[in-house]
Each structure stands twice: as C-alpha cells, then as structure tokens.
N, CA, C and O atoms as a GROMACS GRO file, in nm:
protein
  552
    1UNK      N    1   2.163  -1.101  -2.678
    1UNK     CA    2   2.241  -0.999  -2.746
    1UNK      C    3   2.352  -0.954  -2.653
    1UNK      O    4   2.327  -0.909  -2.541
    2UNK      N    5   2.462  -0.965  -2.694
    2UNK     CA    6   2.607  -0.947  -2.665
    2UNK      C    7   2.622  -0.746  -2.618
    2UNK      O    8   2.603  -0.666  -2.710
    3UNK      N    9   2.649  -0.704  -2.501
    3UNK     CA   10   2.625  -0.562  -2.430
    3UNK      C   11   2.736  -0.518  -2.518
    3UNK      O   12   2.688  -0.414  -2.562
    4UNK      N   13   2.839  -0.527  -2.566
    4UNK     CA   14   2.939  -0.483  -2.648
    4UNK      C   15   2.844  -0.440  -2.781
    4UNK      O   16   2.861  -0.340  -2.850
    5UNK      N   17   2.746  -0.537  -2.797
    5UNK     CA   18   2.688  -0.493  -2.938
    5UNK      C   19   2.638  -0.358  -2.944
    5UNK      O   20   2.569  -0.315  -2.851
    6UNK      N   21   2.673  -0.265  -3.075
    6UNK     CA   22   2.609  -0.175  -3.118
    6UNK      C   23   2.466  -0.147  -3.065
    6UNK      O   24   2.438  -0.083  -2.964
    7UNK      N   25   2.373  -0.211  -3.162
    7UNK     CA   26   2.209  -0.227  -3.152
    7UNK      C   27   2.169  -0.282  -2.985
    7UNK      O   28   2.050  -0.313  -2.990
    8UNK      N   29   2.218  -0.302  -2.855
    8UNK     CA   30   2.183  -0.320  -2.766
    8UNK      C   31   2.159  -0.207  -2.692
    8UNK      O   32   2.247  -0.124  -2.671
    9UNK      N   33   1.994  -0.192  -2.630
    9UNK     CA   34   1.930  -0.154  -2.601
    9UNK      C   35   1.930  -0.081  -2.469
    9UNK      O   36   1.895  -0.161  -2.383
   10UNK      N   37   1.961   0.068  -2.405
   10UNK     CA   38   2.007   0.081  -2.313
   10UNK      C   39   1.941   0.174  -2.248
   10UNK      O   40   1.981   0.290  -2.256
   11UNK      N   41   1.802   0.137  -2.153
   11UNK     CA   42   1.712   0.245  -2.166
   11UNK      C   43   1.792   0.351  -2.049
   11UNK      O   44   1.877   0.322  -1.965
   12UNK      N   45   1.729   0.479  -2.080
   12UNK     CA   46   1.771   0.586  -1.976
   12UNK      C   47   1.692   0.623  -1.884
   12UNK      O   48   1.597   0.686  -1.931
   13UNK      N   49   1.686   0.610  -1.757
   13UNK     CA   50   1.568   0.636  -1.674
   13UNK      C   51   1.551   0.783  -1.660
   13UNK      O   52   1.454   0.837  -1.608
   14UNK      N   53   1.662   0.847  -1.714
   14UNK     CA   54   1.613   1.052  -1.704
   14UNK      C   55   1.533   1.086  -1.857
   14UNK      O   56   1.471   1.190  -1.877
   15UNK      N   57   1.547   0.987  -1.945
   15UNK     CA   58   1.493   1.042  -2.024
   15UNK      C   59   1.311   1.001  -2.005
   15UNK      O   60   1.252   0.901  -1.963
   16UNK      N   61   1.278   1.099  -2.045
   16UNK     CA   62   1.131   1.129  -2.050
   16UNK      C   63   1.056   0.982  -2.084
   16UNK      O   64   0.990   0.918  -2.002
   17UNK      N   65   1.085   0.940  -2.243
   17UNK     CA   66   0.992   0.850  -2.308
   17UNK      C   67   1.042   0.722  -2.226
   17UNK      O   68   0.940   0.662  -2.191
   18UNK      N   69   1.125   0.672  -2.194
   18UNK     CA   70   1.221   0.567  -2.114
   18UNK      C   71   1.092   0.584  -2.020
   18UNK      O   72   1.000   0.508  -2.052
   19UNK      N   73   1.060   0.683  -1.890
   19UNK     CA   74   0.992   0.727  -1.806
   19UNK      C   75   0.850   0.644  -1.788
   19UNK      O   76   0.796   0.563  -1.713
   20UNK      N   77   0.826   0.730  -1.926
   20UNK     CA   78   0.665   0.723  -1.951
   20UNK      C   79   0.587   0.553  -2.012
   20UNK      O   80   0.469   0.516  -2.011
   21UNK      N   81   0.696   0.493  -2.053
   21UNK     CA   82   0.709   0.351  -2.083
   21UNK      C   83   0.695   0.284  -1.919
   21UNK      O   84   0.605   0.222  -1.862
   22UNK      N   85   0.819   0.328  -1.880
   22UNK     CA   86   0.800   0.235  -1.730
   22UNK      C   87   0.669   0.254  -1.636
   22UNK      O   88   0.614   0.164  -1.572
   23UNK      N   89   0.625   0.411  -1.643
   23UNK     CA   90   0.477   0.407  -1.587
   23UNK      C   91   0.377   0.356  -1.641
   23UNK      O   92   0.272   0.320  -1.586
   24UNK      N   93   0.410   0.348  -1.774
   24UNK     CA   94   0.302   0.223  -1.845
   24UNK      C   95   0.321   0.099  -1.764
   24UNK      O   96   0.233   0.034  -1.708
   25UNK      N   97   0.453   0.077  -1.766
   25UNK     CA   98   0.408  -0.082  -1.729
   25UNK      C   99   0.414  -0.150  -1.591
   25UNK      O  100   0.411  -0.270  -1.563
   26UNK      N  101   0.425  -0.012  -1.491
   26UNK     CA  102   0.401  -0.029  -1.340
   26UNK      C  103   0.237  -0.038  -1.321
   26UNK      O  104   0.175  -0.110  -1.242
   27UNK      N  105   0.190   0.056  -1.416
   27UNK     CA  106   0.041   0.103  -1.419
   27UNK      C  107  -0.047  -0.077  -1.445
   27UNK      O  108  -0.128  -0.134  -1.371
   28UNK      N  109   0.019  -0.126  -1.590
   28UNK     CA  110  -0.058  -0.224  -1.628
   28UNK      C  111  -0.040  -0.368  -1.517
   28UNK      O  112  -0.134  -0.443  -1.488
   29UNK      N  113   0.087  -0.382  -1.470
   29UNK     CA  114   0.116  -0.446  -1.333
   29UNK      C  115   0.003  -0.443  -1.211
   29UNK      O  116  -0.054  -0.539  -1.161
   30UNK      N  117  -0.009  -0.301  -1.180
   30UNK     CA  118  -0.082  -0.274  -1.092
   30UNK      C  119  -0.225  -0.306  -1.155
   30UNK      O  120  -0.299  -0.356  -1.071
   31UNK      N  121  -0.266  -0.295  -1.243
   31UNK     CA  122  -0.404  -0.364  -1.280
   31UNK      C  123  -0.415  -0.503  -1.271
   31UNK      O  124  -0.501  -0.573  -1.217
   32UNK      N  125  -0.315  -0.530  -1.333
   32UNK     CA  126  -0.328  -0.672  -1.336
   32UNK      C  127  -0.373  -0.764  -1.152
   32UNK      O  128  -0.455  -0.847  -1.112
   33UNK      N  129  -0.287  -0.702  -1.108
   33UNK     CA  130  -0.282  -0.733  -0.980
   33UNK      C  131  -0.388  -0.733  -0.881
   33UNK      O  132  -0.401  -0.811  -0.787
   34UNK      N  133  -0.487  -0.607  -0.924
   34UNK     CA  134  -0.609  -0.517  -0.884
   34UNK      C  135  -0.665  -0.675  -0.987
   34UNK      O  136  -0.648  -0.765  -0.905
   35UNK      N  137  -0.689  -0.704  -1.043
   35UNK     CA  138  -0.790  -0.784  -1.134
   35UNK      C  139  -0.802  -0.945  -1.100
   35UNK      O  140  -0.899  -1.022  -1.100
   36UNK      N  141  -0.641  -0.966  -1.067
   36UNK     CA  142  -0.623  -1.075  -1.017
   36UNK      C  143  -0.631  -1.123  -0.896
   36UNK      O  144  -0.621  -1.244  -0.876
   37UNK      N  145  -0.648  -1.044  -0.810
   37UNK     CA  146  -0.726  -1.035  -0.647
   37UNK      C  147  -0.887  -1.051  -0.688
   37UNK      O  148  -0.962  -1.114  -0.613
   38UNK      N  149  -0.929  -0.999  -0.792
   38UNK     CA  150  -1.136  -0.980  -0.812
   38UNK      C  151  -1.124  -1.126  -0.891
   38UNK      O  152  -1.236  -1.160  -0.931
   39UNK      N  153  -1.035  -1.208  -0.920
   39UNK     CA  154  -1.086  -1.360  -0.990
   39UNK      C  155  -0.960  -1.437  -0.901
   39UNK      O  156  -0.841  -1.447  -0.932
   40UNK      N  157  -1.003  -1.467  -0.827
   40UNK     CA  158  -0.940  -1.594  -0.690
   40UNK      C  159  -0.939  -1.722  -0.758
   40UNK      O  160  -0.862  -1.818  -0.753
   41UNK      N  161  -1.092  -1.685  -0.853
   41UNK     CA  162  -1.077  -1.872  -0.921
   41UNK      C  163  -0.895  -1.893  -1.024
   41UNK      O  164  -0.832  -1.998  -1.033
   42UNK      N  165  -0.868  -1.797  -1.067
   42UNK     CA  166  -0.780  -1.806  -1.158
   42UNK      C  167  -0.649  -1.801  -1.089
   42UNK      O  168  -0.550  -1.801  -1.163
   43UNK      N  169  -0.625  -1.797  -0.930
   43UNK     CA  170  -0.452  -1.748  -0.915
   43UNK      C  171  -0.398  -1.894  -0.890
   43UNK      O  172  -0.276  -1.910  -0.893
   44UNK      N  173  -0.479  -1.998  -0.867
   44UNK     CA  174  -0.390  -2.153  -0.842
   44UNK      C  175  -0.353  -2.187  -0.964
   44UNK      O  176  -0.250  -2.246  -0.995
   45UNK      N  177  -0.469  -2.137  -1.056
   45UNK     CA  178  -0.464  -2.222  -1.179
   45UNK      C  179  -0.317  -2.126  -1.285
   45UNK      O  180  -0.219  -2.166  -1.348
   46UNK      N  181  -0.365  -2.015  -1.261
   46UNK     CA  182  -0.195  -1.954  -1.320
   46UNK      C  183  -0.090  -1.963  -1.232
   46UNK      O  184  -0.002  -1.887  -1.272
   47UNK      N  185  -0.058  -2.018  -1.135
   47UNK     CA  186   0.046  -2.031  -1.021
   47UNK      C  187   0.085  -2.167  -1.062
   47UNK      O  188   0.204  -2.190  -1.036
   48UNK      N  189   0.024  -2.264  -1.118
   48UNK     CA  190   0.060  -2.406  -1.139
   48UNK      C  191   0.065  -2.452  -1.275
   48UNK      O  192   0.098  -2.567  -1.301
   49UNK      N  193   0.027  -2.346  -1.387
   49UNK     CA  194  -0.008  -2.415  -1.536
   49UNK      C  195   0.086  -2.364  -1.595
   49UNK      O  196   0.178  -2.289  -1.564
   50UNK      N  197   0.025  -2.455  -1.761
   50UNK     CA  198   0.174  -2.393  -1.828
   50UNK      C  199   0.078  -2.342  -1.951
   50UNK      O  200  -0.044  -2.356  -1.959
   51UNK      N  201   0.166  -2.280  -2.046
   51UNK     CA  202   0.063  -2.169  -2.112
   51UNK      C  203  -0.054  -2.240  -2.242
   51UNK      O  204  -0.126  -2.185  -2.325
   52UNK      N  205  -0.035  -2.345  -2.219
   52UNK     CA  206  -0.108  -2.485  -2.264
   52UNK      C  207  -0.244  -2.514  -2.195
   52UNK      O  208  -0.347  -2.531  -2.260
   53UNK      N  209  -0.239  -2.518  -2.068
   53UNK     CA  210  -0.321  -2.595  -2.014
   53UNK      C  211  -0.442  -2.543  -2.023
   53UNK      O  212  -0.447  -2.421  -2.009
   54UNK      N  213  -0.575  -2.620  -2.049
   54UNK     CA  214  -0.704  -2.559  -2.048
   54UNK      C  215  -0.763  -2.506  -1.879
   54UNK      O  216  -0.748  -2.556  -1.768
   55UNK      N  217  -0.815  -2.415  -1.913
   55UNK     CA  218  -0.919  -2.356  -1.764
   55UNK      C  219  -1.024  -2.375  -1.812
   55UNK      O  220  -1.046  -2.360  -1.932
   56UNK      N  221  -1.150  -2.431  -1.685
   56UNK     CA  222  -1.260  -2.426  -1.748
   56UNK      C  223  -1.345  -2.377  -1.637
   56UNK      O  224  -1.316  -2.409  -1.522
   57UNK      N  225  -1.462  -2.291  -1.665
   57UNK     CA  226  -1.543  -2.235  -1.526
   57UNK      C  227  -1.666  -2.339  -1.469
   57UNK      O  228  -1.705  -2.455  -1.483
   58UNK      N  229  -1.695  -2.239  -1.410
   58UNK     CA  230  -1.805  -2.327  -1.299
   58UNK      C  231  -1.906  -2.398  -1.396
   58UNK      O  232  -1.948  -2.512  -1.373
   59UNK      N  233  -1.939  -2.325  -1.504
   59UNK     CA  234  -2.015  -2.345  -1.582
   59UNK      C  235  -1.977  -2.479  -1.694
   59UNK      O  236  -2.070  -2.521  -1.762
   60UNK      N  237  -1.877  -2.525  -1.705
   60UNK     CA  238  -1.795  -2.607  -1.787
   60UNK      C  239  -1.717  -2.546  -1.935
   60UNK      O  240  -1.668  -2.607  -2.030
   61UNK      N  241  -1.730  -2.399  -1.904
   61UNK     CA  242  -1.702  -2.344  -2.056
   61UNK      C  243  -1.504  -2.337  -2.006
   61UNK      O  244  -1.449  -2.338  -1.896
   62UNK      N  245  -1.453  -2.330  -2.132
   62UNK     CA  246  -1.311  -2.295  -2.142
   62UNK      C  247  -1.319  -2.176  -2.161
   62UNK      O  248  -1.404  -2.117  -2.229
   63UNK      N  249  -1.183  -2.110  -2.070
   63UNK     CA  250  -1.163  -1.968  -2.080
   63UNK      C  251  -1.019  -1.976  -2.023
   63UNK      O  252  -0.962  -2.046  -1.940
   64UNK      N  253  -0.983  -1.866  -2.110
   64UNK     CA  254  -0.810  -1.847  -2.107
   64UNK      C  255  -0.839  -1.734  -2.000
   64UNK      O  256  -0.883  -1.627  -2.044
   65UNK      N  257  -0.821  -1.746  -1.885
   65UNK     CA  258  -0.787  -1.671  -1.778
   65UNK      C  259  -0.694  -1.534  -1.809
   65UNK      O  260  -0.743  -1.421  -1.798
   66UNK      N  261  -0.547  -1.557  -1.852
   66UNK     CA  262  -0.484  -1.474  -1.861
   66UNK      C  263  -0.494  -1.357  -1.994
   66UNK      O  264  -0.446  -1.244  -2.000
   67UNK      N  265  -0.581  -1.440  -2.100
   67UNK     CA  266  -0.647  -1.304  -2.152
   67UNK      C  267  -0.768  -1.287  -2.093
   67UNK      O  268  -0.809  -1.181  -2.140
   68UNK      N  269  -0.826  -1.316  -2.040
   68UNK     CA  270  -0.921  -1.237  -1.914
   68UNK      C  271  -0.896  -1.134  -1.867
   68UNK      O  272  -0.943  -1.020  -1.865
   69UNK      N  273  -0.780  -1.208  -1.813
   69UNK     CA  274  -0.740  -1.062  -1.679
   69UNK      C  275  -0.658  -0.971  -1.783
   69UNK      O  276  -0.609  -0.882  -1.713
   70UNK      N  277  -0.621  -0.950  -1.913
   70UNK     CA  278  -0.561  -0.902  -1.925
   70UNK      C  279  -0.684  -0.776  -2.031
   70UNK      O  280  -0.662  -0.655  -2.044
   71UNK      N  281  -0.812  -0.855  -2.095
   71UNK     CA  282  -0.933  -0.758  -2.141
   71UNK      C  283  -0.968  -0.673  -2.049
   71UNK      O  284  -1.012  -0.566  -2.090
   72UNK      N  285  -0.960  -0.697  -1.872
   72UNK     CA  286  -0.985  -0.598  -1.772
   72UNK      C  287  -0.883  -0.527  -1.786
   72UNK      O  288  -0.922  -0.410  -1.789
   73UNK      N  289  -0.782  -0.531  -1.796
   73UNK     CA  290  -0.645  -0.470  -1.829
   73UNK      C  291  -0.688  -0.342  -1.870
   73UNK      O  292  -0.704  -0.232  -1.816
   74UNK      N  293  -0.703  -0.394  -1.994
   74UNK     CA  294  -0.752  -0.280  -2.116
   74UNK      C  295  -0.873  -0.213  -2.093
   74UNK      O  296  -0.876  -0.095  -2.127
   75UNK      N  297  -0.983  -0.267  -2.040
   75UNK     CA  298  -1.097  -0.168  -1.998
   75UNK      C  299  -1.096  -0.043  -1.881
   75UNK      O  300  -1.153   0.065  -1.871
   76UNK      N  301  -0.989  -0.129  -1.789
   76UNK     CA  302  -0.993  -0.038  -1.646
   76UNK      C  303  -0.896   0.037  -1.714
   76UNK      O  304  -0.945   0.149  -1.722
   77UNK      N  305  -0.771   0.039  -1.775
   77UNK     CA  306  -0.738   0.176  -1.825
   77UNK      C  307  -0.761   0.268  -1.914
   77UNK      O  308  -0.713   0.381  -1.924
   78UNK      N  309  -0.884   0.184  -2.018
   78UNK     CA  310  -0.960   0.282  -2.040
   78UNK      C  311  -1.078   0.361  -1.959
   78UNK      O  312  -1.118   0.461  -2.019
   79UNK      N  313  -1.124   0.341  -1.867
   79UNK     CA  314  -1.165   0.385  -1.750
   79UNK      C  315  -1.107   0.481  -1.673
   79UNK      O  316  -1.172   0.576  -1.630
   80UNK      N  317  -0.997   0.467  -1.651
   80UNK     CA  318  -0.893   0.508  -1.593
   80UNK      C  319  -0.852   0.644  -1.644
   80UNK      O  320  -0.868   0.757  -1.599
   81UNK      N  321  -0.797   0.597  -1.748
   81UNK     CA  322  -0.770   0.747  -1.872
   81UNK      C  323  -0.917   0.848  -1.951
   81UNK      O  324  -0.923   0.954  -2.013
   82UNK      N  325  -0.998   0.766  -1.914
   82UNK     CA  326  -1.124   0.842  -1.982
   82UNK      C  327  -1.065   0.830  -2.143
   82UNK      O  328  -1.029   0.929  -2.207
   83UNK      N  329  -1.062   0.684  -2.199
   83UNK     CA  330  -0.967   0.708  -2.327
   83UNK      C  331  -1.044   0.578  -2.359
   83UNK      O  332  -1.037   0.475  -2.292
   84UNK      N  333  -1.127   0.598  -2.482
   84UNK     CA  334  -1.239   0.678  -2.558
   84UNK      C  335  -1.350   0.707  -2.385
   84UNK      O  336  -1.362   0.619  -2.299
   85UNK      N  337  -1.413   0.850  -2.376
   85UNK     CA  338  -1.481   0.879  -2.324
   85UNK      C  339  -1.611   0.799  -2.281
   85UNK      O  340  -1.670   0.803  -2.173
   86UNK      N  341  -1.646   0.710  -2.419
   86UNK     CA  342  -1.787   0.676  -2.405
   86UNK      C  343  -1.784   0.523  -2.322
   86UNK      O  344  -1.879   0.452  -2.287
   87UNK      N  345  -1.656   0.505  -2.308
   87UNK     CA  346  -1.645   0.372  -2.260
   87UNK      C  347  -1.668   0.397  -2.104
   87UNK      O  348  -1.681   0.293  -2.039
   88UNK      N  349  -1.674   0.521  -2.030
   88UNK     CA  350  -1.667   0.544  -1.871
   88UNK      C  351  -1.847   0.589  -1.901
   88UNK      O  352  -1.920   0.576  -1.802
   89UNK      N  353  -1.896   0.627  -2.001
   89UNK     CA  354  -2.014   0.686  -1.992
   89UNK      C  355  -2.141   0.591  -2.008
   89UNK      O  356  -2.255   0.613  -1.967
   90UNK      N  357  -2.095   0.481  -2.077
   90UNK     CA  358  -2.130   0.355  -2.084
   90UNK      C  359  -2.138   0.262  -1.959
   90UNK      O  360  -2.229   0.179  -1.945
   91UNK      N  361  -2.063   0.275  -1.891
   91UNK     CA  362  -2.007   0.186  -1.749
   91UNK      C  363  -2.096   0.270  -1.678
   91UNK      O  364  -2.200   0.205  -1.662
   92UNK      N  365  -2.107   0.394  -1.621
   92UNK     CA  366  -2.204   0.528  -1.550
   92UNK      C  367  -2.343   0.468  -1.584
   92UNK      O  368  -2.416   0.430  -1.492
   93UNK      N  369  -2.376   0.460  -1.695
   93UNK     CA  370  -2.570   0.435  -1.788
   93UNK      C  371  -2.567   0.309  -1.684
   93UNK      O  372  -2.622   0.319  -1.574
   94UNK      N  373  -2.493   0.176  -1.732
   94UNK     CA  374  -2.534   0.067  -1.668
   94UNK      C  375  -2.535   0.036  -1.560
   94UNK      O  376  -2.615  -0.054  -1.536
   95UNK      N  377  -2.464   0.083  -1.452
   95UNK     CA  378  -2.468   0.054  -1.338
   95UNK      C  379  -2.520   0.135  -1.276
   95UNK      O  380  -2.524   0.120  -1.154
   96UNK      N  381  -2.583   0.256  -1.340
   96UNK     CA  382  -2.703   0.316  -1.272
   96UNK      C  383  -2.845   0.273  -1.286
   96UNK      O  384  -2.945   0.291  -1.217
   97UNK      N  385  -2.825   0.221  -1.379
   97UNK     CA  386  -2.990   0.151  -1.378
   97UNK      C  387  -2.990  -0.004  -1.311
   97UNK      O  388  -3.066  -0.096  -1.344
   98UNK      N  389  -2.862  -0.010  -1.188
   98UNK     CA  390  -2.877  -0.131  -1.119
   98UNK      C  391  -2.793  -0.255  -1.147
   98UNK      O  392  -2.813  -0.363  -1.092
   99UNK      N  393  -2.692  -0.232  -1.241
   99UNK     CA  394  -2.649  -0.370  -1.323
   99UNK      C  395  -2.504  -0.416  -1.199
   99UNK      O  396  -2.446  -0.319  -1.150
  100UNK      N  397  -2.469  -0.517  -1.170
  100UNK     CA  398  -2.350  -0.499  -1.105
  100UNK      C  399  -2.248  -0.464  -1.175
  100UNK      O  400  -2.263  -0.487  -1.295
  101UNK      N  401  -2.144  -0.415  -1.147
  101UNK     CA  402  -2.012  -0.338  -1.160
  101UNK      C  403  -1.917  -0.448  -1.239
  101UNK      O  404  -1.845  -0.395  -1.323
  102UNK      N  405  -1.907  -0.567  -1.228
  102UNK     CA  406  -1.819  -0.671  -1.253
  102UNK      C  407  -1.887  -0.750  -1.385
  102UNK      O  408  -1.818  -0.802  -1.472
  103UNK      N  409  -2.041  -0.750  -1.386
  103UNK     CA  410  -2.089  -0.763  -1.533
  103UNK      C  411  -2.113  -0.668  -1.606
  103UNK      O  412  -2.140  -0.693  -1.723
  104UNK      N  413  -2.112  -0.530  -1.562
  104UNK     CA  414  -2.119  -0.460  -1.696
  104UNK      C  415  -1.963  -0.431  -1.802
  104UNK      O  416  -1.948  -0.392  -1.918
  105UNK      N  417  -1.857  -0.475  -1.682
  105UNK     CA  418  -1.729  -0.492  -1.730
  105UNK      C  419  -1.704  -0.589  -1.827
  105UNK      O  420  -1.617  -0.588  -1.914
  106UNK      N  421  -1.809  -0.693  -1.797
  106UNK     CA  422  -1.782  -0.814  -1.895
  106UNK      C  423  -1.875  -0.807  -2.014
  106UNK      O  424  -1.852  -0.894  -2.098
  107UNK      N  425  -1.990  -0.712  -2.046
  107UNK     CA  426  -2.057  -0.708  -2.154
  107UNK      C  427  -1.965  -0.618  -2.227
  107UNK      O  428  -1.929  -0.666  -2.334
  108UNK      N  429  -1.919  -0.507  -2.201
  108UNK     CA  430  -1.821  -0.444  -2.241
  108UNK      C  431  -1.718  -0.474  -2.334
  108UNK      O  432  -1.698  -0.444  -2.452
  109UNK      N  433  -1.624  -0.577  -2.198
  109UNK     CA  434  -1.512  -0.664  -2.306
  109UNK      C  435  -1.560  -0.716  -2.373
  109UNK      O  436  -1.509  -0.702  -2.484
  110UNK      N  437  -1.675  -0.807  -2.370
  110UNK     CA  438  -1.756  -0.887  -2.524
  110UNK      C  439  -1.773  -0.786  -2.662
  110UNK      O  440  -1.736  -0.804  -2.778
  111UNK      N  441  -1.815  -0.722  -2.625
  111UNK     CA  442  -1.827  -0.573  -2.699
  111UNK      C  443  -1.643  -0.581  -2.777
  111UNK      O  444  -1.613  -0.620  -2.890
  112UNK      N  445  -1.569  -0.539  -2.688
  112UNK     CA  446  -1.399  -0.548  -2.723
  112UNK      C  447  -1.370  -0.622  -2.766
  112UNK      O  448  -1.319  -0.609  -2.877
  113UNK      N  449  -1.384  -0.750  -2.705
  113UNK     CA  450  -1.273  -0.845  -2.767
  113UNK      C  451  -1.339  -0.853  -2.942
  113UNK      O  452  -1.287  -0.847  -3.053
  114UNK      N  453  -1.492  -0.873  -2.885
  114UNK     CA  454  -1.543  -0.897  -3.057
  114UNK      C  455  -1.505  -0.851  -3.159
  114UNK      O  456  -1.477  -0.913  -3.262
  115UNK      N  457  -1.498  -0.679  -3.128
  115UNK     CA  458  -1.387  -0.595  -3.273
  115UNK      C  459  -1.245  -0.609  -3.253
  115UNK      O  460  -1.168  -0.577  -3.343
  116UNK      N  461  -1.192  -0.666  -3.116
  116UNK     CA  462  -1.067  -0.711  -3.130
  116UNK      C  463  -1.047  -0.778  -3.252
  116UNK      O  464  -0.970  -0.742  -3.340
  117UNK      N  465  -1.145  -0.911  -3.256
  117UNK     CA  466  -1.080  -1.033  -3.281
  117UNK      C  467  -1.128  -1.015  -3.482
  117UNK      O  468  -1.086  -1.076  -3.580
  118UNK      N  469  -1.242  -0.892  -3.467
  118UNK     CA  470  -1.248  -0.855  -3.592
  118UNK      C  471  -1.111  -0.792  -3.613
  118UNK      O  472  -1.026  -0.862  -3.669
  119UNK      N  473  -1.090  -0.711  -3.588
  119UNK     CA  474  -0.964  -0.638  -3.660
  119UNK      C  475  -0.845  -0.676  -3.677
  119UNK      O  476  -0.760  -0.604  -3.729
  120UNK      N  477  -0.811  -0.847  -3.617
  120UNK     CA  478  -0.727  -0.903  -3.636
  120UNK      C  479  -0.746  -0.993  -3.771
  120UNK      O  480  -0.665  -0.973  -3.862
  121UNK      N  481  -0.842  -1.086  -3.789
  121UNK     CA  482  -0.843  -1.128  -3.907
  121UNK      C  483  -0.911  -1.073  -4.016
  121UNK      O  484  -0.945  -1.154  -4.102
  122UNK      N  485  -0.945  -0.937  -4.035
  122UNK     CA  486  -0.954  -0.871  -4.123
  122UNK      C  487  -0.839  -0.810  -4.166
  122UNK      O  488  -0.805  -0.766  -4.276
  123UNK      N  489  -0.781  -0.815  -4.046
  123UNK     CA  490  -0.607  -0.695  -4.079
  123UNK      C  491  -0.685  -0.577  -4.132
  123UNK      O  492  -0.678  -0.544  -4.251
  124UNK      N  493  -0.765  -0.511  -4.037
  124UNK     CA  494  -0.803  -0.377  -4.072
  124UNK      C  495  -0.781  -0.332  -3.944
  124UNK      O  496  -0.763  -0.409  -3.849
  125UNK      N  497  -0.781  -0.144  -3.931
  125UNK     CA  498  -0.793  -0.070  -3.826
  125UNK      C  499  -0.862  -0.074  -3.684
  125UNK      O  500  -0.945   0.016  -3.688
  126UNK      N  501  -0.866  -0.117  -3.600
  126UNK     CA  502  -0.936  -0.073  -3.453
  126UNK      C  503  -1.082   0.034  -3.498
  126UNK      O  504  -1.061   0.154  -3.512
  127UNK      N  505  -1.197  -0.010  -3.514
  127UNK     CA  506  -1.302   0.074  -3.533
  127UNK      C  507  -1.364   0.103  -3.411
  127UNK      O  508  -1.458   0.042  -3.361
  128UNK      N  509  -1.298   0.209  -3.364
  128UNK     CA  510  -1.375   0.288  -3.285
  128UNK      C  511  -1.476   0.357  -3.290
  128UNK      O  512  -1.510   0.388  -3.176
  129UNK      N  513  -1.563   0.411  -3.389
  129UNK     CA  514  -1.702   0.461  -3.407
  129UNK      C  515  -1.818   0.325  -3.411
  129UNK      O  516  -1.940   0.331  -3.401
  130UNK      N  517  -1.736   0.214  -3.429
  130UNK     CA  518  -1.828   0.102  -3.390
  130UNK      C  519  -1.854   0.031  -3.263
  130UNK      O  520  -1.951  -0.036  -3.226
  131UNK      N  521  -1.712   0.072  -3.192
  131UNK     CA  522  -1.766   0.031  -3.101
  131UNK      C  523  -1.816   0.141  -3.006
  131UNK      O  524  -1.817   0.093  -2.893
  132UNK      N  525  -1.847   0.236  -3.005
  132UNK     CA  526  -1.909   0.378  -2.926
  132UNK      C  527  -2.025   0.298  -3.015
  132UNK      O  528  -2.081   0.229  -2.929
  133UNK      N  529  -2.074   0.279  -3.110
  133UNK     CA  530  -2.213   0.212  -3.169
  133UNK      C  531  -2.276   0.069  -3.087
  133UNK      O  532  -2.395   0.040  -3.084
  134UNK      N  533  -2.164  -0.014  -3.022
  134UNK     CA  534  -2.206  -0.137  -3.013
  134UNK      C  535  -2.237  -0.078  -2.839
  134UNK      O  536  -2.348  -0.074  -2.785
  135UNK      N  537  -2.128  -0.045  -2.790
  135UNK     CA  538  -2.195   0.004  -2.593
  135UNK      C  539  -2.317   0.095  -2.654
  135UNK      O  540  -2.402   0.068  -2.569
  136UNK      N  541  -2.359   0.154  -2.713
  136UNK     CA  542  -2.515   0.217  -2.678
  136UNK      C  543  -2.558   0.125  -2.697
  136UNK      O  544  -2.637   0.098  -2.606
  137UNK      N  545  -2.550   0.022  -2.798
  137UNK     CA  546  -2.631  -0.116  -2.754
  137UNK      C  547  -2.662  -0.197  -2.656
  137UNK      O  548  -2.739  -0.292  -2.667
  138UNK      N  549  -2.618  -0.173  -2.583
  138UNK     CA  550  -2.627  -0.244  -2.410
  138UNK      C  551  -2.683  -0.185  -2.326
  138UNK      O  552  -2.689  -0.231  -2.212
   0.00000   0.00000   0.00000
C-alpha cells in the first residue's frame, strides 16, 4: 500500500490504544522466547524449516512446534493476567499434589486446544464455562 494512500495505516506511539497493542506484542514476543528456550528440541528445527515441513518427537508422533509454542503463548498469559482465574487455580491444585510444572501445562492446553479446535468448526463462541468444567477434570 502506496504511503500517499488515504487508508494507510499510521500508528501513533502517544496514543494510548497504539501503546497498549505494542505491549501486547512485546509481551507475546517475550513469551514466546521464555517458551522457546524450555523446548531446545524445536529451535534448529524452526531456524532451518519452512512452514511445510513435518516435526516429529522422540516418540515418532508429528507436532507442529510453532503452534506449540504458541498454546504456551496463550496459557502463560493467561497465567500471567489471572484471565479466566480458574486457569492459575487449576495449575496451583496440580502441581501441588506433585505433578511437574511443564505437564500440567500440557494437560491444560489439551484441555484448550480441544475447545479451540471445537469452536472453530462449529463456528460457535469460545465456551468458557466448559472449559472451567473440563480443568476440574484433571
């Protein structure tokens, strides 16, 4: 898009929402980064691939790495923000009764992605009273 054009996009760094956007996405950076230091297996393989290529783990299963790191994304800032509550109160239950810290993150996202991937091909709402239903399940 041509800077002469009308409709080109010109954010303001004094304005507030401009602001609060960019700390979003220093914030989600900085997770990413924090996430991508805790999976070592994944930084050759995103340093050298193209958004094609299969990953597969120790185990022989395929897994898209970069939505990996990017479901921690979304959990640690819900963690982070206390945003839904039950998701930090959930993480507190399990790893007090002994569970490690890095799998109760991953029963979690299973938990997530699952009504993710519901609410995408249903084309319905984000059900959040289900999933505060599915972590007491764990």
């Amino acid at each position: 898009m041509d800077k002469d054009d009308k409709t080109f996009d010109q954010s303001d760094p004094s304005d507030e929402s401009d602001e609060s956007i960019l700390d979003e996405i220093r914030l989600d950076d900085e997770l990413y980064g924090q996430q991508l230091d805790l999976h070592p297996e994944y930084q050759e393989f995103l340093a050298t691939s193209g958004a094609d290529d299969a990953y597969f783990d120790e185990a022989g299963e395929e897994v898209n790495p970069r939505l990996h790191l990017m479901t921690h994304v979304i959990l640690e800032k819900q963690l982070l923000l206390n945003d839904p509550p039950f998701v930090r109160e959930t993480v507190q239950r399990l790893e007090v009764r002994g569970n490690d810290p890095h799998d109760v993150r991953h029963a979690i996202m299973g938990v997530l992605v699952g009504l993710m991937w519901e609410t995408m091909t249903k084309q319905t709402d984000f059900d959040a009273a289900k999933y505060k239903q599915e972590l007491k399940r764990l």
